[in-house]
N, C-alpha and C positions, 0 to 999 in steps of 0.2 A: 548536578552534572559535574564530573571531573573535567579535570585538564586536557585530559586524553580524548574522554568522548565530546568534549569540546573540540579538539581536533580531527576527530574522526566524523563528524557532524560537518565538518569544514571542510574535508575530502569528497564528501559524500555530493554537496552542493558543488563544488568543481567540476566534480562526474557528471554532473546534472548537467553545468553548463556545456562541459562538452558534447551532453548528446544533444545539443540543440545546435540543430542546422546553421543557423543563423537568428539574430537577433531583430528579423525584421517582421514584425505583428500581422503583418498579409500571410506571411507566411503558417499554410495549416499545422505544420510540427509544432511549431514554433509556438502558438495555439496553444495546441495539445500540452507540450510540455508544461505552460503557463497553467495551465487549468492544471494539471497532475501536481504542482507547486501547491497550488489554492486547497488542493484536494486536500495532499499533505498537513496543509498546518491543520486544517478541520481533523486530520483523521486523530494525528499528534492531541489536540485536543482533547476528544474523546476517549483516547488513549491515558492521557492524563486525568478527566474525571472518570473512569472505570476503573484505575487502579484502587481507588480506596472504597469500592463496592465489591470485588474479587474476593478480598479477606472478610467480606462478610455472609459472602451466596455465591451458589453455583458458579461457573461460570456460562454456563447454559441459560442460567433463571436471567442475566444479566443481561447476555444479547437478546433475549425474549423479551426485553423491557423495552431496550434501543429497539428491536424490529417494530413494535407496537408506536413506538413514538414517530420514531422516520417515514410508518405507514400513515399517521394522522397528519406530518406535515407535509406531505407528498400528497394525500392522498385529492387537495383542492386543484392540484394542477394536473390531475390523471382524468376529470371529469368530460373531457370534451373527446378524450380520444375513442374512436373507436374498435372495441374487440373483436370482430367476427372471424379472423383467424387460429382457431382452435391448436394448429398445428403448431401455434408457434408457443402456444401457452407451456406446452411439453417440455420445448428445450428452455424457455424462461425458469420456471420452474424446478426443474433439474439442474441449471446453472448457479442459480441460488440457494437452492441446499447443499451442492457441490462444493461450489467455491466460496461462498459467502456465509454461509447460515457455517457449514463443518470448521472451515477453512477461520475466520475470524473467533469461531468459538476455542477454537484449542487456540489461538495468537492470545486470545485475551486470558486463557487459563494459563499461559507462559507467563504472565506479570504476578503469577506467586513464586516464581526461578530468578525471574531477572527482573534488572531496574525498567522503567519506562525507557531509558535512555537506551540502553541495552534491548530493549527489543523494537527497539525504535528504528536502531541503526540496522538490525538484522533484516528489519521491513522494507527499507532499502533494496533490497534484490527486484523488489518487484521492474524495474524497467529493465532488470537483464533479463530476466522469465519475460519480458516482451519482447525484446530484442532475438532473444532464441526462436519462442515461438513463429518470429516474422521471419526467422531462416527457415526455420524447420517446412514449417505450414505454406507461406505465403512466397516462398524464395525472394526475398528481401533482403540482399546483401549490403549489410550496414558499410558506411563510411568510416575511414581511420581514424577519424575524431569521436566516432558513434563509438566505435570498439575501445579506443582510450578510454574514455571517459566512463565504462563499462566495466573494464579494469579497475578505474579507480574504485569503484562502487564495491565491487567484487573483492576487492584487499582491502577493502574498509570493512565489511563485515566480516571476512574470515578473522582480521586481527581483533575486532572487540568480541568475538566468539570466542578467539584464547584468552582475552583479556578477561572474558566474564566467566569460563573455566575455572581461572586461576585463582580466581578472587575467592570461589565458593569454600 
């Protein structure tokens, strides 16, 4: 990791701080953001062992493997729930070839373009596509710290998108 996306990594987490309401654990955002952290460094992770399996297989064959394993370590704590809602299998379903099964397969075929660090930081957008979607959808009008902090995020990935441009 350079200098730079060492500081851009450091914007990014400021951003973050900002879009948390307050730093108090009762609080559900507050929560949420904490867990979206947690999420992060797992994803980072994974992120970092799939890059040196891309240059060897699909990248399709690749999350075909992660689907298969996250359904085996998943699968002891799905056993008590019950299914009898057919309707909702549809939009489950749908949501995960959509966004998850499409959506992560061409992310993970970008780590033969760009660094881990580099698509790392561009992954970052995801809590402004929330923050949008919660105007758009839900009319959820963020707070001035929500929208700072949103910006930050937002000029941290447009600059390592030139930065990783420039480089090539």
């Amino acid at each position: 990791m350079s200098k730079n996306q060492l500081i851009l990594s450091g914007l990014v987490v400021v951003g973050v701080y900002f879009l948390t309401p307050d730093l108090n654990f009762e609080n559900s955002d507050t929560k949420g953001v904490l867990m979206g952290v947690i999420s992060a460094v797992f994803y980072a992770l994974r992120n970092i062992l799939t890059k040196r399996n891309v240059s060897h297989y699909n990248a399709s064959k690749v999350m075909f493997y992660q689907l298969i394993v996250v359904l085996l370590l998943l699968w002891p704590v799905t056993i008590d729930f019950e299914y009898t809602d057919t309707s909702n299998w549809i939009k489950i379903v749908s949501l995960a070839l959509i966004t998850t099964a499409i959506g992560h397969t061409l992310f993970v075929n970008s780590f033969k373009n760009f660094t881990i660090s580099a698509a790392s930081i561009m992954s970052s957008m995801s809590p402004i596509y929330g923050i949008l979607f919660g105007i758009l959808f839900l009319t959820e009008i963020p707070s001035k710290t929500t929208i700072f902090g949103g910006i930050l995020i937002l000029a941290t990935v447009v600059i390592e998108s030139f930065q990783s441009k420039k480089n090539k």
